[in-house]
C-alpha positions as CSV (number, residue, x, y, z in Angstrom):
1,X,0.0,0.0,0.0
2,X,1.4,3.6,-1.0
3,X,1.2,6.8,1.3
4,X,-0.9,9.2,0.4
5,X,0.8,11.9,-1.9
6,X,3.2,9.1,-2.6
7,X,5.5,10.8,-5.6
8,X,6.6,7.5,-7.4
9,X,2.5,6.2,-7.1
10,X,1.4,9.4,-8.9
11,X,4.0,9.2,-10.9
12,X,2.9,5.4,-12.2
13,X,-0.7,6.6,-12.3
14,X,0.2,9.5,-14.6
15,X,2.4,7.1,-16.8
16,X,-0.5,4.1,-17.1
17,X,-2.7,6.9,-17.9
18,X,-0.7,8.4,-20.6
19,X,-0.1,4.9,-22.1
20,X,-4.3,4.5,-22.1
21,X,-4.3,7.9,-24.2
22,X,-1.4,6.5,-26.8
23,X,-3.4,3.3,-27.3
24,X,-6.7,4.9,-28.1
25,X,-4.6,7.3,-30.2
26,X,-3.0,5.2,-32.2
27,X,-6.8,3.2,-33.3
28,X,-8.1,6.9,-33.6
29,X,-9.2,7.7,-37.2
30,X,-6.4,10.8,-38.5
31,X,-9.1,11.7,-41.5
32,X,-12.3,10.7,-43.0
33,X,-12.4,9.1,-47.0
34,X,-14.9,10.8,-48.8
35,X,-18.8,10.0,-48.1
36,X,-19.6,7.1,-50.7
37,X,-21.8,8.5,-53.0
38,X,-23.2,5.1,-54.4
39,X,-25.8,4.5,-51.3
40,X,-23.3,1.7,-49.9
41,X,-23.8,3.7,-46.4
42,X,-27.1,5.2,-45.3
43,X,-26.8,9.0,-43.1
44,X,-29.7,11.0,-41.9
45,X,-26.4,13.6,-42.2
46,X,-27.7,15.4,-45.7
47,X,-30.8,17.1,-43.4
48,X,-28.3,17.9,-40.8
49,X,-26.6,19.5,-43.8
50,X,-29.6,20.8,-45.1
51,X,-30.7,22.2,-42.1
52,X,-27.1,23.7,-41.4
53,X,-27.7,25.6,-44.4
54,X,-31.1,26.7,-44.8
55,X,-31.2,28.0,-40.9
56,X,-28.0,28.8,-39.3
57,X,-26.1,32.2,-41.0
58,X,-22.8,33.5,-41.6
59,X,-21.9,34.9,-38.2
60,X,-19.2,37.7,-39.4
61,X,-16.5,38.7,-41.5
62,X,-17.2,39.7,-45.4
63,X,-20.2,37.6,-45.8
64,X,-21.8,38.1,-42.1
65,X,-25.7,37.7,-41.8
66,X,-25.6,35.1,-45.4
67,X,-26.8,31.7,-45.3
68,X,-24.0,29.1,-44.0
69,X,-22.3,27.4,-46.2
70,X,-20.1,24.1,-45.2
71,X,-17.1,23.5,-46.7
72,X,-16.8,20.1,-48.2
73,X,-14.8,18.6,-45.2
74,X,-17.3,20.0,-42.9
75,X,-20.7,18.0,-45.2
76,X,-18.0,14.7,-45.4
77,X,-17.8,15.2,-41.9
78,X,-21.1,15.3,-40.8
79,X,-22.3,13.0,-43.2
80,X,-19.8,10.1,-41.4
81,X,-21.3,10.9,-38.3
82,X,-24.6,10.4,-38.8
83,X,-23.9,7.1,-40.4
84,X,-26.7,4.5,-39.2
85,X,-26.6,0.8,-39.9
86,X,-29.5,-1.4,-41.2
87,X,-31.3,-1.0,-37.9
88,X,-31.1,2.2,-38.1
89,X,-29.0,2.3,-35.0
90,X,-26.0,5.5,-35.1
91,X,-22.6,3.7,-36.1
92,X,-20.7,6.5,-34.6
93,X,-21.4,7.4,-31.0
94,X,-18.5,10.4,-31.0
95,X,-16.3,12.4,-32.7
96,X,-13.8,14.7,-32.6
97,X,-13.0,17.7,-35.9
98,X,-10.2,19.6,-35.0
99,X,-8.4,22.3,-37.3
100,X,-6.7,25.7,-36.2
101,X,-8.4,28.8,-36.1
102,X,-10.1,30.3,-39.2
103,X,-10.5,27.0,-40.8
104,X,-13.7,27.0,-42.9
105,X,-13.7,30.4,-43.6
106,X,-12.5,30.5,-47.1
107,X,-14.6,28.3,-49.3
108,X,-13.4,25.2,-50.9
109,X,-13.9,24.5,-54.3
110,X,-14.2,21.3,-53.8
111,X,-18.3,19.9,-54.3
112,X,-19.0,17.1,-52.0
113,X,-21.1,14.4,-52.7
């Protein structure tokens, strides 16, 4: 049994947790392939997207008070995470997108699916 504020125990529980963190890491997806657009995977994401779009506005800069647009990333995004199986049952329970600041704020040429 360790004392309390033991150094060498806290220093083994900070080490087993940062060897947890490295294993999820390393099965953690680093990007998305593109949405198949040939039905192979159903989504309920395209009325997220629609929704996204019809409701939600530009909230500054050049274009503030327009309708929101998504960048391609952001609809391939979404689309994946609203995935649901032939139960209808969510395949993804949760997700992380992160990018540096000001990402999505020029638009990408890119159409998506």
């Amino acid at each position: 049994m360790t004392a309390p504020n033991d150094p060498h125990a806290d220093a083994l529980a900070f080490e087993a947790r940062n060897a947890a963190r490295r294993a999820l890491a390393r099965h953690a997806l680093r990007s998305l392939s593109t949405f198949p657009a040939d039905g192979s995977v159903r989504t309920l994401g395209w009325g997220v997207v629609e929704w996204v779009e019809e409701w939600l506005q530009q909230p500054d800069g050049d274009n503030a008070g327009d309708p929101y647009e998504m960048t391609a990333e952001q609809v391939n995004f979404v689309l994946w995470f609203y995935a649901i199986d032939t139960r209808g049952k969510f395949v993804y329970r949760r997700a992380v997108l992160r990018r540096a600041k000001g990402w999505g704020k020029a638009r990408s040429s890119v159409p998506y699916v």
